[in-house]
PDB file of N, H, CA, C and O in Angstrom:
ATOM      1  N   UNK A   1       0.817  -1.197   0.000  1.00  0.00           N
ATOM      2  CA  UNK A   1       0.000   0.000   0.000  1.00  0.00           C
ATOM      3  C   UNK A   1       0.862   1.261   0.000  1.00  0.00           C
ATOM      4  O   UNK A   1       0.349   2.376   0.094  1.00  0.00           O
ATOM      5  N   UNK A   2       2.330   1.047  -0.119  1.00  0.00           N
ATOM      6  H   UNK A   2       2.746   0.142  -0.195  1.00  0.00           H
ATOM      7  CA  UNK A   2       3.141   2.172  -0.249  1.00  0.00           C
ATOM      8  C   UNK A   2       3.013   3.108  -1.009  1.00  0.00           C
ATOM      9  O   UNK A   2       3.096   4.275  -0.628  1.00  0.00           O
ATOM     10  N   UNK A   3       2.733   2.671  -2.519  1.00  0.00           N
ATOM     11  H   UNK A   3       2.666   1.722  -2.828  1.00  0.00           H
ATOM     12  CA  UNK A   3       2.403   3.446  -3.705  1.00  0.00           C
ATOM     13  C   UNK A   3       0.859   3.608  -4.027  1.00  0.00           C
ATOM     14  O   UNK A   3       0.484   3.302  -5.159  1.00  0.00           O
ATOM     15  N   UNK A   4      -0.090   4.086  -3.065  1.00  0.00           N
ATOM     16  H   UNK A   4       0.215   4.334  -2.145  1.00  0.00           H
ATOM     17  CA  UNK A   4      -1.471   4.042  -3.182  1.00  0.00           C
ATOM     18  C   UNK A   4      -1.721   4.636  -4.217  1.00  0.00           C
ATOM     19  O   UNK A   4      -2.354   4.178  -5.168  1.00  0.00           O
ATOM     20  N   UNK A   5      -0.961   6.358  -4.067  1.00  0.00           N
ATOM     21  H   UNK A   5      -0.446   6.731  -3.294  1.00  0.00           H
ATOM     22  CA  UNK A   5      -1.347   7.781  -4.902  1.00  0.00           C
ATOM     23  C   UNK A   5      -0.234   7.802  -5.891  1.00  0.00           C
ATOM     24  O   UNK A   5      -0.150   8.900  -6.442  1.00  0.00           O
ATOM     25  N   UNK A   6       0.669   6.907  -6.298  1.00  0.00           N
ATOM     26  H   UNK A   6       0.601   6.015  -5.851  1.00  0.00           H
ATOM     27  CA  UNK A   6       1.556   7.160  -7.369  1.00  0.00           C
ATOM     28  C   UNK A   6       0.776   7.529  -8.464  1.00  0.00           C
ATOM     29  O   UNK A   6      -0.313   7.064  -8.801  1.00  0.00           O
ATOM     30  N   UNK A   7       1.671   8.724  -9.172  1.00  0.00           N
ATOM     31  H   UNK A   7       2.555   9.102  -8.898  1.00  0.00           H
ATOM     32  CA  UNK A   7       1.232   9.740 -10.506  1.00  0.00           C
ATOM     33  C   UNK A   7       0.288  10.111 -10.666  1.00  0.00           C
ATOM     34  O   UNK A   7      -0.357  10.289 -11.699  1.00  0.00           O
ATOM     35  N   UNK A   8      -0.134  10.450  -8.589  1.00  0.00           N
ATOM     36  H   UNK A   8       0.390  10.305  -7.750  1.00  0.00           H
ATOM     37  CA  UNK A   8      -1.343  11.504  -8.365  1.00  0.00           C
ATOM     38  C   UNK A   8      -1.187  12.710  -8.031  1.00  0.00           C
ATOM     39  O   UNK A   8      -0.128  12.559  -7.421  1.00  0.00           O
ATOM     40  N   UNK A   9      -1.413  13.834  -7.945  1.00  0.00           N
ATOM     41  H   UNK A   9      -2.273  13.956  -8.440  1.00  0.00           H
ATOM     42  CA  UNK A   9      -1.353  14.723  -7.107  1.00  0.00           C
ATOM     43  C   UNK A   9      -2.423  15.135  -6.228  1.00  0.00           C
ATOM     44  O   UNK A   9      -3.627  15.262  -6.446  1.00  0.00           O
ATOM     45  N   UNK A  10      -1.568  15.361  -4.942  1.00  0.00           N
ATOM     46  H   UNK A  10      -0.589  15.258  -4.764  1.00  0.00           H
ATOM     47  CA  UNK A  10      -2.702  15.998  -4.013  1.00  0.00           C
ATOM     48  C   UNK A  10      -2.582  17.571  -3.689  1.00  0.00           C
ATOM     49  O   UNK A  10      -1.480  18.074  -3.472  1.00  0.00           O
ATOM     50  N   UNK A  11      -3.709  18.279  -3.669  1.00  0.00           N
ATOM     51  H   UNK A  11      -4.604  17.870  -3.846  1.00  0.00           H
ATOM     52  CA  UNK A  11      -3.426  19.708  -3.385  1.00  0.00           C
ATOM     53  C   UNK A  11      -4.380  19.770  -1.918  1.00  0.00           C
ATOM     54  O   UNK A  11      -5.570  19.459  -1.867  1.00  0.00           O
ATOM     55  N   UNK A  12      -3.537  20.254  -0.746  1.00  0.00           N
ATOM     56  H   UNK A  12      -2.571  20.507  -0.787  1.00  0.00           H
ATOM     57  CA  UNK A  12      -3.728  20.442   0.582  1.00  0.00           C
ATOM     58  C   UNK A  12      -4.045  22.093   0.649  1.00  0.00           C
ATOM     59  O   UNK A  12      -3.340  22.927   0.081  1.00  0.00           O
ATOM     60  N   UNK A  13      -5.231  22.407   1.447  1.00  0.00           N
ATOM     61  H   UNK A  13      -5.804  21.730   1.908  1.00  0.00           H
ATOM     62  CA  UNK A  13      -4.993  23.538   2.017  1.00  0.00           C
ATOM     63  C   UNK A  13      -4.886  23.946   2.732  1.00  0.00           C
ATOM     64  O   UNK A  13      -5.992  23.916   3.272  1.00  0.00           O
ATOM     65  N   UNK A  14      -4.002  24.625   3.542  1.00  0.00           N
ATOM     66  H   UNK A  14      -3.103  24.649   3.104  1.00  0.00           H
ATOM     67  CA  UNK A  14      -3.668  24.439   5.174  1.00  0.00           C
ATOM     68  C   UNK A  14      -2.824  23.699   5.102  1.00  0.00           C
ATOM     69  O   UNK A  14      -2.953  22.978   6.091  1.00  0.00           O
ATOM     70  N   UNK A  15      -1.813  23.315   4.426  1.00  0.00           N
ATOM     71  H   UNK A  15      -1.708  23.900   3.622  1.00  0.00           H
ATOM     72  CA  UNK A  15      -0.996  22.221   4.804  1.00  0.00           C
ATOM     73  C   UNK A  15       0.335  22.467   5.719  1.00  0.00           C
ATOM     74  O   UNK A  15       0.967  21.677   6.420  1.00  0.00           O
ATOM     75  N   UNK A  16       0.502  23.693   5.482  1.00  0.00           N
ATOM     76  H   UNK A  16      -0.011  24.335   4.912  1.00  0.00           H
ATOM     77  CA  UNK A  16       1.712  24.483   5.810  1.00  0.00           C
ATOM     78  C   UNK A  16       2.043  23.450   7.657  1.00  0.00           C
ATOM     79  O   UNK A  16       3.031  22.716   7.639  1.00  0.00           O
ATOM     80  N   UNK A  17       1.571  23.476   8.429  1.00  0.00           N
ATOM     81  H   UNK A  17       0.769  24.072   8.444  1.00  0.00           H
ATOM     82  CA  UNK A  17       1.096  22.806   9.518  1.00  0.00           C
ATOM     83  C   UNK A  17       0.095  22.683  10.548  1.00  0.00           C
ATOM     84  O   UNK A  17      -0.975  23.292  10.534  1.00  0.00           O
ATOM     85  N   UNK A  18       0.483  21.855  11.470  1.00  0.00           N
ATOM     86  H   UNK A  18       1.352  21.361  11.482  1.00  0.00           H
ATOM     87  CA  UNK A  18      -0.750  21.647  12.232  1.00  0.00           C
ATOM     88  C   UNK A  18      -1.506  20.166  11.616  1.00  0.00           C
ATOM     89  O   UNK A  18      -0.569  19.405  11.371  1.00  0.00           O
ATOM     90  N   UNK A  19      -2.716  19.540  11.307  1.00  0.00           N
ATOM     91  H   UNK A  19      -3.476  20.158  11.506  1.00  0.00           H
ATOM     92  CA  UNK A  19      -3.359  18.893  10.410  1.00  0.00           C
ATOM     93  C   UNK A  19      -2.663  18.614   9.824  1.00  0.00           C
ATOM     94  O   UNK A  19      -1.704  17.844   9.868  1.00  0.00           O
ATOM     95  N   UNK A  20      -3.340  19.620   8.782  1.00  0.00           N
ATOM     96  H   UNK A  20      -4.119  20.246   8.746  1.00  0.00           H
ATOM     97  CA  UNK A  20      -2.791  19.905   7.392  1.00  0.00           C
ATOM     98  C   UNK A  20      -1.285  19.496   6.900  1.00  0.00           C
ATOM     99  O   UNK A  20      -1.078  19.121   5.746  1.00  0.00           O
ATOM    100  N   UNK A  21      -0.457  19.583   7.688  1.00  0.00           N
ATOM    101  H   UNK A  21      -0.625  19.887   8.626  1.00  0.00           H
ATOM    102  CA  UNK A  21       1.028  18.779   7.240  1.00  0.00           C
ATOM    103  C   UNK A  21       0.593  17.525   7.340  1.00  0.00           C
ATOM    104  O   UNK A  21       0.278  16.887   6.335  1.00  0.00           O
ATOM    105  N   UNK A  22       0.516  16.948   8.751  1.00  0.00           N
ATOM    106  H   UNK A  22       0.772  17.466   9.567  1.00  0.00           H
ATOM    107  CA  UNK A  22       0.176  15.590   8.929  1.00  0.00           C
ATOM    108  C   UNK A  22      -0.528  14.777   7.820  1.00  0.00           C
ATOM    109  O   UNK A  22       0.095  13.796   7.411  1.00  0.00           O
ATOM    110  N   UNK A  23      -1.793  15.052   7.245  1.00  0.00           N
ATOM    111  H   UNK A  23      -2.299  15.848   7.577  1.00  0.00           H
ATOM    112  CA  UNK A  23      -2.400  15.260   6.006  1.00  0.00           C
ATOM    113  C   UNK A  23      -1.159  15.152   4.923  1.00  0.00           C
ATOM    114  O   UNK A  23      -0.729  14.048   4.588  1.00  0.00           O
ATOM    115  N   UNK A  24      -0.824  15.912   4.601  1.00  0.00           N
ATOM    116  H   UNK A  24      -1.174  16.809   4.873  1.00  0.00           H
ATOM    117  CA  UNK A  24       0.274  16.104   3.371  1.00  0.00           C
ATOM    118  C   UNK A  24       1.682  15.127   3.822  1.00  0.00           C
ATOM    119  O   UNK A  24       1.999  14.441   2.851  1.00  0.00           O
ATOM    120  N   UNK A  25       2.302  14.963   4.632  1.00  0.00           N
ATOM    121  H   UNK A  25       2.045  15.520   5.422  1.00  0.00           H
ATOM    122  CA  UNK A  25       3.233  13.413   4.656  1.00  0.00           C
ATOM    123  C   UNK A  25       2.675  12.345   4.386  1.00  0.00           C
ATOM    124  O   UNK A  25       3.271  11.556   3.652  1.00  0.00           O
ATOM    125  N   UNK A  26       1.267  11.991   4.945  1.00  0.00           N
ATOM    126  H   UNK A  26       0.783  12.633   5.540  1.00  0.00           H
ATOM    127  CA  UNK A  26       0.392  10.947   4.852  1.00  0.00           C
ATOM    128  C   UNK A  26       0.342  10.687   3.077  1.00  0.00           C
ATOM    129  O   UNK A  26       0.532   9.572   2.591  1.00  0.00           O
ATOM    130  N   UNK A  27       0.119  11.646   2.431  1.00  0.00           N
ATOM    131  H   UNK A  27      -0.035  12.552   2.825  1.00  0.00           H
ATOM    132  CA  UNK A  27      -0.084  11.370   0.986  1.00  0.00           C
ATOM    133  C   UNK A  27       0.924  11.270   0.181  1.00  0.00           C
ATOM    134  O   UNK A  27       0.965  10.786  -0.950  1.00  0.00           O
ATOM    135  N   UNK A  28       2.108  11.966   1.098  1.00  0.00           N
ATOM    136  H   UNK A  28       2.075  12.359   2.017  1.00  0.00           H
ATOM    137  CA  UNK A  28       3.849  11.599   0.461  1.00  0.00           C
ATOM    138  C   UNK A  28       4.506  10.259   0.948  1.00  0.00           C
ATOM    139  O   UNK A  28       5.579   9.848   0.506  1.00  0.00           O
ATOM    140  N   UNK A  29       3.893   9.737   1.728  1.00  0.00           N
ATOM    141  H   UNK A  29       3.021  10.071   2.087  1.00  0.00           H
ATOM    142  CA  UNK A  29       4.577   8.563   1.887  1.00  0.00           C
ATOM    143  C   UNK A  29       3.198   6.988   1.329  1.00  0.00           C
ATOM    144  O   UNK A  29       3.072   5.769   1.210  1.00  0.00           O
ATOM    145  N   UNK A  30       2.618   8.113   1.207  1.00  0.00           N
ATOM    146  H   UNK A  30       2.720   9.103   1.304  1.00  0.00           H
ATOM    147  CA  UNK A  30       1.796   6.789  -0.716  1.00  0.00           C
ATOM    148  C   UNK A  30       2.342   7.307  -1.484  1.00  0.00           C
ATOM    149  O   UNK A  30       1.887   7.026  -2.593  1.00  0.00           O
ATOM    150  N   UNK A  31       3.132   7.964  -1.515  1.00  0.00           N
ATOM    151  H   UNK A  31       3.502   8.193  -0.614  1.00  0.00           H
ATOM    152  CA  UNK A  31       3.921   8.255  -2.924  1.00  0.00           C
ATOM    153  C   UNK A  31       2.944   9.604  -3.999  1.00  0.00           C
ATOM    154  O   UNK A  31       3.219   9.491  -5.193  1.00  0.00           O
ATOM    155  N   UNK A  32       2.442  10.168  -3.841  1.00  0.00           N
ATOM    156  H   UNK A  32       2.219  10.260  -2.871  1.00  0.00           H
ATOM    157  CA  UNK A  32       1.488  10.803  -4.261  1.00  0.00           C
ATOM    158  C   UNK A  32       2.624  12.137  -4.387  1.00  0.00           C
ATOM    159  O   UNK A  32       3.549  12.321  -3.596  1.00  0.00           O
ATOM    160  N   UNK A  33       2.366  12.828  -5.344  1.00  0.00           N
ATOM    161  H   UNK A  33       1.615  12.679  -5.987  1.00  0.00           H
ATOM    162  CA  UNK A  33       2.985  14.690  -5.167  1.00  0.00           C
ATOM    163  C   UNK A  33       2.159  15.659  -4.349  1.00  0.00           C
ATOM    164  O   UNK A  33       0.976  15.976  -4.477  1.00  0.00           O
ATOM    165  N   UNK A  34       3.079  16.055  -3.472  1.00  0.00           N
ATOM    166  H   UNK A  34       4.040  15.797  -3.369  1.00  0.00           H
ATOM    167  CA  UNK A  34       1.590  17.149  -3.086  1.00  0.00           C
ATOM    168  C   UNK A  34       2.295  18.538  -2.978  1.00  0.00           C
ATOM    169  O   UNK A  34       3.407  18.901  -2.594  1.00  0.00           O
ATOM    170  N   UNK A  35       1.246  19.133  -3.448  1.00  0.00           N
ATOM    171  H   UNK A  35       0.343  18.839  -3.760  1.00  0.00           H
ATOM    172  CA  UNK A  35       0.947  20.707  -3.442  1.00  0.00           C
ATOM    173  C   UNK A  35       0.289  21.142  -2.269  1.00  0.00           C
ATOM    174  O   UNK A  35      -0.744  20.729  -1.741  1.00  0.00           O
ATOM    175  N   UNK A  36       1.136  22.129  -1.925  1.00  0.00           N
ATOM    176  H   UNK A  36       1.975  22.465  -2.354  1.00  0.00           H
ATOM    177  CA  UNK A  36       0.228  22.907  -0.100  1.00  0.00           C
ATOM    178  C   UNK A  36       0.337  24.325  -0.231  1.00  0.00           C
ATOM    179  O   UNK A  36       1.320  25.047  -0.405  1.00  0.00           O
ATOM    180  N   UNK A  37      -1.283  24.652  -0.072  1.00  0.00           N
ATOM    181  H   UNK A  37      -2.081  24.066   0.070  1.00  0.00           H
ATOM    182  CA  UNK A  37      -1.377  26.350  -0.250  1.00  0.00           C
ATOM    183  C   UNK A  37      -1.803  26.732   1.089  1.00  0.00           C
ATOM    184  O   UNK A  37      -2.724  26.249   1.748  1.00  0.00           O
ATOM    185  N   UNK A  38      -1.096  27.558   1.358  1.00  0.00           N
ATOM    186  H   UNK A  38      -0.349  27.951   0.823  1.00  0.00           H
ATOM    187  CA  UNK A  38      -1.671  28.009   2.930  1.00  0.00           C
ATOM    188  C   UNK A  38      -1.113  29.399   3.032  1.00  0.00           C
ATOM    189  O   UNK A  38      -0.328  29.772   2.160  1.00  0.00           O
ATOM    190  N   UNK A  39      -1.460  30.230   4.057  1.00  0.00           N
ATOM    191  H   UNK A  39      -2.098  29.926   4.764  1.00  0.00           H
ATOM    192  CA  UNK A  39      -1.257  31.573   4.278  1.00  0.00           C
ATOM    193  C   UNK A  39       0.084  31.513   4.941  1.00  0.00           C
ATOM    194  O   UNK A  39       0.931  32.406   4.962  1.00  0.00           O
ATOM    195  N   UNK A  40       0.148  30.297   5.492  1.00  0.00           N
ATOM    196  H   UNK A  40      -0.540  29.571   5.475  1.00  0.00           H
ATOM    197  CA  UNK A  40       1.601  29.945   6.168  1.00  0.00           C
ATOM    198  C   UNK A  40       2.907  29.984   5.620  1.00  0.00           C
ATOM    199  O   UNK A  40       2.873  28.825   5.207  1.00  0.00           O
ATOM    200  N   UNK A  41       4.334  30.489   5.192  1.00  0.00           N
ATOM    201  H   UNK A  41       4.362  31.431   5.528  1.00  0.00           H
ATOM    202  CA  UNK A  41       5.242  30.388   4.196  1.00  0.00           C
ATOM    203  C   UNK A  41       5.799  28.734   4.069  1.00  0.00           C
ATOM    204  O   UNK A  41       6.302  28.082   4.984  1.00  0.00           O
ATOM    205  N   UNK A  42       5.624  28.411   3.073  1.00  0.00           N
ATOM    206  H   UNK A  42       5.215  28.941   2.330  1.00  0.00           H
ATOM    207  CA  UNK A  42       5.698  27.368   2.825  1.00  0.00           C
ATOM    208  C   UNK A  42       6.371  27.146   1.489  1.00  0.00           C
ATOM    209  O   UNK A  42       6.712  28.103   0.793  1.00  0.00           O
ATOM    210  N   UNK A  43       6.620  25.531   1.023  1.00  0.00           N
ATOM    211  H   UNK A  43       6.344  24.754   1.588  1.00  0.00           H
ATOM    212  CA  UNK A  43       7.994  25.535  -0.355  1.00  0.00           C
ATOM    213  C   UNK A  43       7.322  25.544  -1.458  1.00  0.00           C
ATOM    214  O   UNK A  43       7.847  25.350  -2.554  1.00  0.00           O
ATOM    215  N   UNK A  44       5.431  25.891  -1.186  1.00  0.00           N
ATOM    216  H   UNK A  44       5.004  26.049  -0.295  1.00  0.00           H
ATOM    217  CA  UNK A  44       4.582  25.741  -2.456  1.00  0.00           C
ATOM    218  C   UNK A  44       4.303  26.700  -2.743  1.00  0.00           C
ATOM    219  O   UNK A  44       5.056  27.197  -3.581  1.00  0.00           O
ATOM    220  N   UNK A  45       3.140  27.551  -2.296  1.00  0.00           N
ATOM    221  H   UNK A  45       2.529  27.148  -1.615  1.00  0.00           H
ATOM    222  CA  UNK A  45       2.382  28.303  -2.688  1.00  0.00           C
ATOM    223  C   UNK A  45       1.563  29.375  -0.953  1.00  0.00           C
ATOM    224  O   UNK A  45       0.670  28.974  -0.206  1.00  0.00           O
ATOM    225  N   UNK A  46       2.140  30.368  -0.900  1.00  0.00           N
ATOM    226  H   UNK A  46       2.865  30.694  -1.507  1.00  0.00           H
ATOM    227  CA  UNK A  46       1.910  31.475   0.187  1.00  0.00           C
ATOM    228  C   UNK A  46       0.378  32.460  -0.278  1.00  0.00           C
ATOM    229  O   UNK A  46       0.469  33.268  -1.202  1.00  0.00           O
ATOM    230  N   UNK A  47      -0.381  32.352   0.148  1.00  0.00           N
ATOM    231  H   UNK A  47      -0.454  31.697   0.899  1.00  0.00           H
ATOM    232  CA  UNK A  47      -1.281  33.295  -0.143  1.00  0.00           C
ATOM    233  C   UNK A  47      -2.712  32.751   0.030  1.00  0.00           C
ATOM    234  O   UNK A  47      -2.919  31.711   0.655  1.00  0.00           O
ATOM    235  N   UNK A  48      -3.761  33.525  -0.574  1.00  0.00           N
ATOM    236  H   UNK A  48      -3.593  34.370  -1.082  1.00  0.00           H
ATOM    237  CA  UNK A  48      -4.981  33.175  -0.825  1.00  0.00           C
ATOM    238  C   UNK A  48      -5.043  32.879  -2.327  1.00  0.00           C
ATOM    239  O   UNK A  48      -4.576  33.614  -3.198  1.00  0.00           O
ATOM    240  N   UNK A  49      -5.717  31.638  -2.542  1.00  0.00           N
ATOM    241  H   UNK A  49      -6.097  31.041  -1.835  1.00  0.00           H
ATOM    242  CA  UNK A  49      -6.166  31.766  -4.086  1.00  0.00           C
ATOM    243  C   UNK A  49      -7.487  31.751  -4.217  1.00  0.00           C
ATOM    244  O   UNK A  49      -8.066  30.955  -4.956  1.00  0.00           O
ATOM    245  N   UNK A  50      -8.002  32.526  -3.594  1.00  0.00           N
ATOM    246  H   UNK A  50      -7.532  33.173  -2.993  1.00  0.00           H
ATOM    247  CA  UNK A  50      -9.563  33.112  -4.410  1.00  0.00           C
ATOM    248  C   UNK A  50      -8.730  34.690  -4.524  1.00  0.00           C
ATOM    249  O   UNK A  50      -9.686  35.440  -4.724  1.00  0.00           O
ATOM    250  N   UNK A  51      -7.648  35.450  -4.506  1.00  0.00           N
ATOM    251  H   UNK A  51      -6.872  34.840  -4.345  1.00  0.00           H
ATOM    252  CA  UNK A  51      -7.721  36.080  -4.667  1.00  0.00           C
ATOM    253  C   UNK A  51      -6.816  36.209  -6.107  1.00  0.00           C
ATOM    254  O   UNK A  51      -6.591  37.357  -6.491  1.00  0.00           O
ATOM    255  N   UNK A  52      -6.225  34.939  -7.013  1.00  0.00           N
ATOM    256  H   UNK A  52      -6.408  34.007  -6.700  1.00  0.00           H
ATOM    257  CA  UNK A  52      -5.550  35.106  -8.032  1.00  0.00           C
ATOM    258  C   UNK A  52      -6.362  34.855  -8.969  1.00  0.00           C
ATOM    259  O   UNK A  52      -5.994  34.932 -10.142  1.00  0.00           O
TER     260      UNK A  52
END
């Protein structure tokens, strides 16, 4: 069950931490890519996107 999400992506919001990380390792260690948008600075994506 290692490779559940292989040549999936997951997009987290809130992932930055708290949950939301926990959440986002969980889907990196099925092997999955994940994307994390949060207001938090993070190695993805910083901001709101209802506002882009």
């Amino acid at each position: 069950m290692e490779n559940r999400f292989r040549n999936k992506v997951a997009v987290i919001t809130g992932g930055a931490s708290g949950i939301g990380r926990c959440i986002c390792d969980m889907f990196k260690s099925q092997g999955a890519e994940v994307c994390v948008v949060d207001i938090v600075p993070n190695d993805y994506f910083t901001g709101d996107i209802g506002n882009r």
